[in-house]
Z-matrix of the N, CA and C atoms (Angstrom, degrees):
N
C 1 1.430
C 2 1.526 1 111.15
N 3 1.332 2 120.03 1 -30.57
C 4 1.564 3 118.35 2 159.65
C 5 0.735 4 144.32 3 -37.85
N 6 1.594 5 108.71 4 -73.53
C 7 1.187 6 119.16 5 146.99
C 8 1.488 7 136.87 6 -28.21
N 9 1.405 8 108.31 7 -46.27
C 10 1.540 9 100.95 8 170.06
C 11 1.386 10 121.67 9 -66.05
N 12 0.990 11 111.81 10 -20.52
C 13 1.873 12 140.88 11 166.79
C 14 1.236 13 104.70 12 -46.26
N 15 1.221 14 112.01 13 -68.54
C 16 1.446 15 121.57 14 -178.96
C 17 1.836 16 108.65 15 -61.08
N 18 0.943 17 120.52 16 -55.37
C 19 1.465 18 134.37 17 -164.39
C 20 1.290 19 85.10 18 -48.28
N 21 1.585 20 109.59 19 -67.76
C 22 1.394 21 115.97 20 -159.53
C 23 1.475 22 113.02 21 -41.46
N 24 2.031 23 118.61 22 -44.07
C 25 1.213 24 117.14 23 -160.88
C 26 1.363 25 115.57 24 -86.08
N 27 1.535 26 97.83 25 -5.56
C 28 1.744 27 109.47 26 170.90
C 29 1.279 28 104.19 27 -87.33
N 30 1.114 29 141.41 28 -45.42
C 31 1.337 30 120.96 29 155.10
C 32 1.047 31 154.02 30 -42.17
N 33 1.615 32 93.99 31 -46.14
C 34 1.593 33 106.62 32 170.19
C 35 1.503 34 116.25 33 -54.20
N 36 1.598 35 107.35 34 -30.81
C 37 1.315 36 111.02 35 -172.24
C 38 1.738 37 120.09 36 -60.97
N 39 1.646 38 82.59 37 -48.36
C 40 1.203 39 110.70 38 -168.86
C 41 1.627 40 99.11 39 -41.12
N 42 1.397 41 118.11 40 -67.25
C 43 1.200 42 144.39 41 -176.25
C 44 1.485 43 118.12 42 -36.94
N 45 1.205 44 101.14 43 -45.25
C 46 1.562 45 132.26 44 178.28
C 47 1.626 46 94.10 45 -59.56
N 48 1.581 47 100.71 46 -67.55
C 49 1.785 48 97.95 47 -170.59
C 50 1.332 49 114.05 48 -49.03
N 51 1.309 50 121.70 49 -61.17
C 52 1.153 51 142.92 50 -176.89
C 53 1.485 52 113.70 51 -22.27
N 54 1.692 53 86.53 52 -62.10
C 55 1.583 54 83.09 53 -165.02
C 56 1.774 55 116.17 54 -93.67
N 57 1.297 56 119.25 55 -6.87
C 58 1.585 57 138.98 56 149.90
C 59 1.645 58 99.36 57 -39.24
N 60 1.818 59 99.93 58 -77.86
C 61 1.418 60 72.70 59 179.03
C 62 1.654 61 135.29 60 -100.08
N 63 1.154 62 121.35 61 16.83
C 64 1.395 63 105.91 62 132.06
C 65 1.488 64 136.08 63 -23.55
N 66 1.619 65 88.77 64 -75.15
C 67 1.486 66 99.80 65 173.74
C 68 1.554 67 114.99 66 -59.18
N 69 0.923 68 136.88 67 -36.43
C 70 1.399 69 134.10 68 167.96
C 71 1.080 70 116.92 69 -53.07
N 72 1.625 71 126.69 70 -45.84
C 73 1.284 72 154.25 71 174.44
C 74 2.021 73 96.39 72 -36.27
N 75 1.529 74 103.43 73 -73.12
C 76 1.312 75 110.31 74 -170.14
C 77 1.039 76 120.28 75 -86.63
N 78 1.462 77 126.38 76 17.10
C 79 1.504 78 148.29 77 143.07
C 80 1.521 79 113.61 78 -64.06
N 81 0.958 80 100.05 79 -53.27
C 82 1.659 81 110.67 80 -172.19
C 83 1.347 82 104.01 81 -80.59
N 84 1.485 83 114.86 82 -16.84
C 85 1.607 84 102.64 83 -167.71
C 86 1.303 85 93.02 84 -96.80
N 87 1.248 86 138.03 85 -40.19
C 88 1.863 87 140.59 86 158.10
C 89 1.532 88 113.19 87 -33.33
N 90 1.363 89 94.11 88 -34.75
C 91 1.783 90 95.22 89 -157.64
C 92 2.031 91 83.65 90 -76.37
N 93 1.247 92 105.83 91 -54.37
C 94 1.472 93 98.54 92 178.99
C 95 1.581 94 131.01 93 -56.80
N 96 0.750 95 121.31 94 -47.87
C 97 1.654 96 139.55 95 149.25
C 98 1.885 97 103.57 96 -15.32
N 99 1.440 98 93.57 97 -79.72
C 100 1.483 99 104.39 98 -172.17
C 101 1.701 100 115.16 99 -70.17
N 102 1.663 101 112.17 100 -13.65
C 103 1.422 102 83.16 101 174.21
C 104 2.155 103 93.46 102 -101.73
N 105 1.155 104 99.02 103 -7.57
C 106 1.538 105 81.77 104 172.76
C 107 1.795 106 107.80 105 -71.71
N 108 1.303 107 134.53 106 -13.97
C 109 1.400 108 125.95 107 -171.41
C 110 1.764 109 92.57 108 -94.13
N 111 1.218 110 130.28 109 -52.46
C 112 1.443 111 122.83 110 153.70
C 113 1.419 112 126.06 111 -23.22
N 114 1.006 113 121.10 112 -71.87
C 115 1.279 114 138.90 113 -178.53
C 116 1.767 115 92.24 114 -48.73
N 117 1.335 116 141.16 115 -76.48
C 118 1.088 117 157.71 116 175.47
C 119 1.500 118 103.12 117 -22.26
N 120 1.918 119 117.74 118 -63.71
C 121 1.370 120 125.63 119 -179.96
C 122 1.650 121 110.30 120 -64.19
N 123 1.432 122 104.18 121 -39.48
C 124 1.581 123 94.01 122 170.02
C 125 1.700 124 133.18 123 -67.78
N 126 1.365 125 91.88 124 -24.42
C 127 1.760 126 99.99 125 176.80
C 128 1.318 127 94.99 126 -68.20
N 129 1.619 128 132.74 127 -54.11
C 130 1.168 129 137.19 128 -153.89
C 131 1.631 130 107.23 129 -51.85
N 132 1.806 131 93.01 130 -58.24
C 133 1.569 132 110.17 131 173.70
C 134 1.651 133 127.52 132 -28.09
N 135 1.644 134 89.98 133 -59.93
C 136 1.318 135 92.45 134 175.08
C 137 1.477 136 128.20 135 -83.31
N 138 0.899 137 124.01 136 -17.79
C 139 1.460 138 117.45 137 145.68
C 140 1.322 139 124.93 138 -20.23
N 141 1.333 140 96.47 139 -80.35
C 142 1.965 141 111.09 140 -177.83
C 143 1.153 142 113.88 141 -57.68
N 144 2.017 143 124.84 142 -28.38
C 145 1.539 144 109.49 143 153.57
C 146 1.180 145 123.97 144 -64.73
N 147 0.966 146 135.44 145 -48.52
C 148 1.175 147 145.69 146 -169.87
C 149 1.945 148 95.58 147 -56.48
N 150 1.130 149 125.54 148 -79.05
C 151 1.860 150 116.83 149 167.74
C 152 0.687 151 112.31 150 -48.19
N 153 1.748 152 147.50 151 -0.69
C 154 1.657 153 145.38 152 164.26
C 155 1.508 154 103.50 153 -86.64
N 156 1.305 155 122.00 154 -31.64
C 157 1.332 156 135.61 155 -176.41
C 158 1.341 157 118.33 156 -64.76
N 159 1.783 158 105.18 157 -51.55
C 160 1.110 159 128.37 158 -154.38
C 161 1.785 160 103.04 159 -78.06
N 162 1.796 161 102.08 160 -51.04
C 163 1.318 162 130.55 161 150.48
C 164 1.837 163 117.65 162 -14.73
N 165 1.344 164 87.25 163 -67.43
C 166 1.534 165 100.60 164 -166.42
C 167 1.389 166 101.00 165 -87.31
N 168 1.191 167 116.79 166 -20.21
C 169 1.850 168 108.72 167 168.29
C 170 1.301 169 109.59 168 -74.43
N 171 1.587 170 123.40 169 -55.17
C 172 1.630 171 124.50 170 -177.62
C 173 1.750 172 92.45 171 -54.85
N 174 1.100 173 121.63 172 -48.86
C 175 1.785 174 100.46 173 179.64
C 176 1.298 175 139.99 174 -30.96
N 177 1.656 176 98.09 175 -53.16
C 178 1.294 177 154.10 176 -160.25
C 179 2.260 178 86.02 177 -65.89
N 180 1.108 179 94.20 178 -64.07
C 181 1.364 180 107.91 179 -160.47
C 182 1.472 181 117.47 180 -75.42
N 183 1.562 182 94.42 181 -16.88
C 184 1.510 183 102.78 182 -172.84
C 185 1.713 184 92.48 183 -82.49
N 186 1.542 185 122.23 184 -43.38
C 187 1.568 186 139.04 185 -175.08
C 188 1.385 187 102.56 186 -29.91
N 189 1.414 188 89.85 187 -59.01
C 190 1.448 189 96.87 188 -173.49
C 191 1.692 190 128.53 189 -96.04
N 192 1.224 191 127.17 190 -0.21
C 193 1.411 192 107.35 191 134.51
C 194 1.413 193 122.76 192 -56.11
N 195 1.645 194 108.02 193 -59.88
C 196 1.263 195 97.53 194 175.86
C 197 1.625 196 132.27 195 -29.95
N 198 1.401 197 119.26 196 -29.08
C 199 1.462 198 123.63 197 172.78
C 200 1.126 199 93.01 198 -78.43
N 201 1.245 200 148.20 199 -50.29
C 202 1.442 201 138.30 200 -128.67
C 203 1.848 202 88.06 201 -84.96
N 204 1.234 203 89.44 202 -61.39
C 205 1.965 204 89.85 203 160.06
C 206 1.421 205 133.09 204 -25.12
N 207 1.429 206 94.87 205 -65.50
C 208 1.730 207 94.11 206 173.26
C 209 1.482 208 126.01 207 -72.73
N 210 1.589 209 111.48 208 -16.21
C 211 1.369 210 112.17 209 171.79
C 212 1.444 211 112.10 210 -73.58
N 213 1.016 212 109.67 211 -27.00
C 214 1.807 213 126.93 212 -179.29
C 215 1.686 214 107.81 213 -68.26
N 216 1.201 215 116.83 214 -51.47
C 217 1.702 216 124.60 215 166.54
C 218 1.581 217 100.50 216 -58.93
N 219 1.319 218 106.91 217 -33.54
C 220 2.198 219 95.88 218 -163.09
C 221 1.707 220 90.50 219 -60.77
N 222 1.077 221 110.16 220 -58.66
C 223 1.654 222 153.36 221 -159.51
C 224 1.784 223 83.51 222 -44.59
N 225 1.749 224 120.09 223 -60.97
C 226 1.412 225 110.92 224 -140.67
C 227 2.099 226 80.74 225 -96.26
N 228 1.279 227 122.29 226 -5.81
C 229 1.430 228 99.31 227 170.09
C 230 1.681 229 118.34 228 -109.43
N 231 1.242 230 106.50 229 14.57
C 232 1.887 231 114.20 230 173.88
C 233 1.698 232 96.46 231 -55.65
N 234 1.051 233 145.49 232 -171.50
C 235 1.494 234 150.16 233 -153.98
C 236 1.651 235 69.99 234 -156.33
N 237 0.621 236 130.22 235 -133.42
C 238 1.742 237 147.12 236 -179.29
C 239 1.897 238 102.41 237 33.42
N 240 1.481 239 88.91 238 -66.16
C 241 1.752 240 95.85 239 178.89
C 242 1.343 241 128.16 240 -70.44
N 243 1.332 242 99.10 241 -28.52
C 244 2.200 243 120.15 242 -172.35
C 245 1.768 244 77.51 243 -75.78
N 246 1.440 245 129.13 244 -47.13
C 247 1.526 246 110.24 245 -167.21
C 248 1.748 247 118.97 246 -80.68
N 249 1.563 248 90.68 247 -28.12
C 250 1.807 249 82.67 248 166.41
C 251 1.380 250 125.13 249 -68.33
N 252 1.234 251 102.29 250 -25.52
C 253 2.004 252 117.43 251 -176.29
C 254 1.659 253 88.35 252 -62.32
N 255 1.381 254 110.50 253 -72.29
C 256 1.660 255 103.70 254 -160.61
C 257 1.118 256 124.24 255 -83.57
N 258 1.349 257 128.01 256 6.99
C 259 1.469 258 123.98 257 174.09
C 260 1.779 259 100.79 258 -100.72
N 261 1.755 260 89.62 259 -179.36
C 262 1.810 261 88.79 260 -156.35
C 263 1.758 262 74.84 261 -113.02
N 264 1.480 263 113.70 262 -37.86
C 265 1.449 264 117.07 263 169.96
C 266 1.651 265 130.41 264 -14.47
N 267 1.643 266 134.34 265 126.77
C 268 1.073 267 131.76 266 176.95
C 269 1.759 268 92.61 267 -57.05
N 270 1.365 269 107.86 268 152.85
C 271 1.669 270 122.08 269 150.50
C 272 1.410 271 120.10 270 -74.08
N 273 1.646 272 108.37 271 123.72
C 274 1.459 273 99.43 272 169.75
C 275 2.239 274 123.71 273 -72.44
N 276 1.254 275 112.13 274 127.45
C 277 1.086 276 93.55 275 157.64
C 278 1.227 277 147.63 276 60.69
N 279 1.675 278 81.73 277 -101.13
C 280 1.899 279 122.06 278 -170.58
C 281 1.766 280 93.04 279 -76.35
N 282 1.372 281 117.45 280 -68.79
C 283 1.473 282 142.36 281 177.29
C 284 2.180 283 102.28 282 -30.79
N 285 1.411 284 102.53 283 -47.88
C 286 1.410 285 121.18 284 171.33
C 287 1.626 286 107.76 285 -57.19
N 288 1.113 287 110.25 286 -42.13
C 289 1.724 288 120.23 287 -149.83
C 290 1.810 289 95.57 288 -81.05
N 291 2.072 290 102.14 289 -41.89
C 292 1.169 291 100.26 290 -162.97
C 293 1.480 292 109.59 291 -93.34
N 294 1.353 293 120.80 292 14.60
C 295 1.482 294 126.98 293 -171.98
C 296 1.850 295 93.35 294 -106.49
N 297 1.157 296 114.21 295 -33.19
C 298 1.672 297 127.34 296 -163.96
C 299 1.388 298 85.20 297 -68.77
N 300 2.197 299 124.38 298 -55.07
C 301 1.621 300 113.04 299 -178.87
C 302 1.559 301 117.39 300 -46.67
N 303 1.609 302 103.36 301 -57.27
C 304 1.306 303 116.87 302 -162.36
C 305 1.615 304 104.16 303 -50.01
N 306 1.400 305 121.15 304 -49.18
C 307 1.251 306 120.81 305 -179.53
C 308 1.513 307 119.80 306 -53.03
N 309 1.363 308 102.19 307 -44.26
C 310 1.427 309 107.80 308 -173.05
C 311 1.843 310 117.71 309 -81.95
N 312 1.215 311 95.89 310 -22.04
C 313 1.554 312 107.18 311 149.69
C 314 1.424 313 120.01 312 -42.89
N 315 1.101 314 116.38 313 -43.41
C 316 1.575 315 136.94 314 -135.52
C 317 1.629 316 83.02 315 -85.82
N 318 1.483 317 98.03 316 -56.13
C 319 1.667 318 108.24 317 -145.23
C 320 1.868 319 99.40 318 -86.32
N 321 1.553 320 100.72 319 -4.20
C 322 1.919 321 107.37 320 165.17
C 323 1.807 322 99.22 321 -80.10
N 324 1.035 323 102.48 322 -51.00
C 325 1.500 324 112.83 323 -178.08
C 326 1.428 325 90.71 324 -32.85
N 327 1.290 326 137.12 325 -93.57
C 328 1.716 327 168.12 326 -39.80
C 329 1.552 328 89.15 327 169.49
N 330 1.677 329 112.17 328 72.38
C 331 1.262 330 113.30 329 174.50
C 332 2.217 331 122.29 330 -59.63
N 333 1.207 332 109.64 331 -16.83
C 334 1.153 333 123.72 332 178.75
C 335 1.185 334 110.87 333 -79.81
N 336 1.430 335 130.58 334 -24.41
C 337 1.638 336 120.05 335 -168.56
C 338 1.175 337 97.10 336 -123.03
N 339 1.328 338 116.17 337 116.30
C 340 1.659 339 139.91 338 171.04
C 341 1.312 340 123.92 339 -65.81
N 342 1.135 341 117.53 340 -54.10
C 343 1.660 342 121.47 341 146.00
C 344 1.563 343 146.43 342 -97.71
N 345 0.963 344 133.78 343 -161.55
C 346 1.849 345 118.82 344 155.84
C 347 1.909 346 82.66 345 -161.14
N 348 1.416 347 102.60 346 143.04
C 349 1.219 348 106.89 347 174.10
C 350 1.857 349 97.24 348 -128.66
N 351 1.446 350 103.39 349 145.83
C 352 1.592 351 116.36 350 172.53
C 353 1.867 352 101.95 351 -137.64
N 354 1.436 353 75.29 352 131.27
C 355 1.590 354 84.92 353 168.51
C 356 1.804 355 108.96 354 -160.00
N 357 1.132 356 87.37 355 147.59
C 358 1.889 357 124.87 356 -174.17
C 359 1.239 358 89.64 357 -103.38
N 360 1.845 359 114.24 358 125.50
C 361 1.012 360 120.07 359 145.80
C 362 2.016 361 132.42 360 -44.44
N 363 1.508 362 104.29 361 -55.72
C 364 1.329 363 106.63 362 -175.64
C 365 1.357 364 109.49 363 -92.26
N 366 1.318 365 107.38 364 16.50
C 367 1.780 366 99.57 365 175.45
C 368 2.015 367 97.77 366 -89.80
N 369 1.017 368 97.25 367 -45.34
C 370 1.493 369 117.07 368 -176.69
C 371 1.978 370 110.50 369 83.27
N 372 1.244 371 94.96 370 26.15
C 373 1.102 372 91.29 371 -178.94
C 374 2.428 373 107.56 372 -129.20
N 375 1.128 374 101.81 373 151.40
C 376 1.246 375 101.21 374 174.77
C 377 1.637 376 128.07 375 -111.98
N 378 1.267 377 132.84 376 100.06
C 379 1.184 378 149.35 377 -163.89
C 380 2.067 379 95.61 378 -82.35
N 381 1.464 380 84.81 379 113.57
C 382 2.047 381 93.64 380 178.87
C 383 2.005 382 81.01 381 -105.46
N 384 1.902 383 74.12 382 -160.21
C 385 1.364 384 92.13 383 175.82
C 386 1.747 385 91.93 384 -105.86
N 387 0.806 386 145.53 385 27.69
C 388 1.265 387 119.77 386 172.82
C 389 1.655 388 91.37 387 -139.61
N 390 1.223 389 165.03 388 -22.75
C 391 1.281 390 169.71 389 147.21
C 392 1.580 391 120.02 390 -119.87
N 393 1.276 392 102.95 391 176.04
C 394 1.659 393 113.27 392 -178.39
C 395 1.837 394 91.62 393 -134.86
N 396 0.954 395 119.10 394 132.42
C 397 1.322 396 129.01 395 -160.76
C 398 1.727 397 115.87 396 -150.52
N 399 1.731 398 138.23 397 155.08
C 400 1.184 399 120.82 398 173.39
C 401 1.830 400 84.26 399 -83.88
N 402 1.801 401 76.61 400 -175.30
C 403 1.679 402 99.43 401 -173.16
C 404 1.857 403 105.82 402 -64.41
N 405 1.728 404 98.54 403 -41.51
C 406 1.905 405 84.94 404 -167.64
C 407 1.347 406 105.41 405 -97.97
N 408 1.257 407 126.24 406 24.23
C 409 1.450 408 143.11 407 158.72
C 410 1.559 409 101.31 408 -70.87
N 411 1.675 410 112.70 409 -73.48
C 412 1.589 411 120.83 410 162.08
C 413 1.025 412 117.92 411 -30.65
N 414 1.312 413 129.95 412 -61.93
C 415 1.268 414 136.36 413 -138.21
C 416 1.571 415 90.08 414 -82.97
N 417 1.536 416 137.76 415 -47.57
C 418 1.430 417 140.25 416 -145.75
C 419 1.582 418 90.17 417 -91.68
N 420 1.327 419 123.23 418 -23.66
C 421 1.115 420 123.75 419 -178.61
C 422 2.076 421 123.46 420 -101.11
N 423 1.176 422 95.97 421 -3.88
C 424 1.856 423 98.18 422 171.15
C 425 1.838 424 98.62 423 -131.87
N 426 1.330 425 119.89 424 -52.05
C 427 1.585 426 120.27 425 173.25
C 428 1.686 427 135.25 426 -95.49
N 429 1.240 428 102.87 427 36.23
C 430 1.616 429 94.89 428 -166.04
C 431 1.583 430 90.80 429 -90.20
N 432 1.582 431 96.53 430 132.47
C 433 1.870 432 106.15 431 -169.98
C 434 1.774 433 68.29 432 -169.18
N 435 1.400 434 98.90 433 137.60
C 436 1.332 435 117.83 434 150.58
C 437 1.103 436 151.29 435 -59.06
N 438 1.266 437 105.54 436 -26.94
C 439 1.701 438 133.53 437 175.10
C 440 2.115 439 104.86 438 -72.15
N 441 1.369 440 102.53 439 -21.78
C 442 1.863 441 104.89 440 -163.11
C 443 1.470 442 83.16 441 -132.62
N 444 1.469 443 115.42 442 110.69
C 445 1.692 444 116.37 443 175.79
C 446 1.556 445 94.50 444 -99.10
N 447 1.461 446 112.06 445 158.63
C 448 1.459 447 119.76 446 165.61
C 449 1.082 448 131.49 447 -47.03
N 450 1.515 449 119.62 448 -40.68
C 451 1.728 450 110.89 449 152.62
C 452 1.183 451 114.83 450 -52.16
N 453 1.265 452 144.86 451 -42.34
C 454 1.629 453 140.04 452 -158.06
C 455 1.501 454 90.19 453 -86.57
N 456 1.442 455 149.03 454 -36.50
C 457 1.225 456 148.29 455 -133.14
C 458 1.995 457 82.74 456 -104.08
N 459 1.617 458 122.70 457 -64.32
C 460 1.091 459 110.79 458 -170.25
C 461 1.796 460 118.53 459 -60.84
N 462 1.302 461 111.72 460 -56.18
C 463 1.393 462 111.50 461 135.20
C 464 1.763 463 115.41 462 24.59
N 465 1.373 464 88.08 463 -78.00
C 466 1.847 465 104.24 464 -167.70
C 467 1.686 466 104.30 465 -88.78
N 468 1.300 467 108.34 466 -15.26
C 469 1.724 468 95.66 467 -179.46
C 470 1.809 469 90.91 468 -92.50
């Protein structure tokens, strides 16, 4: 009768293991399955952000040349600016005062561009949107660094 005792509890065991891991078996094989089809939907996912991204950035970039464009046409038909460009003539003043609005108009218009700078070589002076100023007036006041002197700086404009 022991013996069968025993048999029995080696069996039972046996039985026990067996089918534990079975079941473990097709646990683990689900668990793999489903994160390989995951894994699959997430690669997929990010893909299509990434070309929604890319998409909406080339948009993004094209938008805004396009402004940078049309501010450039506002810019080349103002009367004020088309006459400072082509004359060799100093600017009066007044002519200064009303090119400094128009600009700064421009750049309320044209939420992306913070400034607009114009400058004439032989005027020696640089017309922004917020003042009309000479060059080493500018220069002492946005670049003064020791390393870039005002000759080397006009030089480059």
């Amino acid at each position: 009768m022991q013996k069968y005792r025993l048999m029995f509890k080696k069996s039972y065991f046996r039985n026990l293991c067996f089918s534990y891991g079975l079941m473990l078996l097709v646990l683990f094989l689900i668990f793999i399955i489903m994160s390989s089809v995951l894994n699959n939907i997430i690669a997929a996912e990010r893909e299509s952000m990434i070309s929604y991204m890319a998409t909406n950035l080339k948009n993004n970039m094209d938008d805004e040349i396009l402004r940078i464009e049309q501010l450039v046409a506002q810019i080349s038909i103002q009367d004020e600016i088309t006459k400072l460009i082509e004359t060799n003539d100093a600017v009066s003043g007044f002519e200064e005062y009303e090119i400094v609005r128009k600009l700064k108009e421009m750049c309320v218009l044209n939420p992306t561009i913070d400034k607009i700078y114009l400058y004439k070589k032989n005027s020696g002076k640089i017309i922004s949107s917020e003042s009309a100023t000479s060059i080493d007036v500018f220069y002492e006041a946005t670049h003064n660094s020791e390393s870039f002197s005002v000759e080397s700086w006009t030089r480059f404009l």
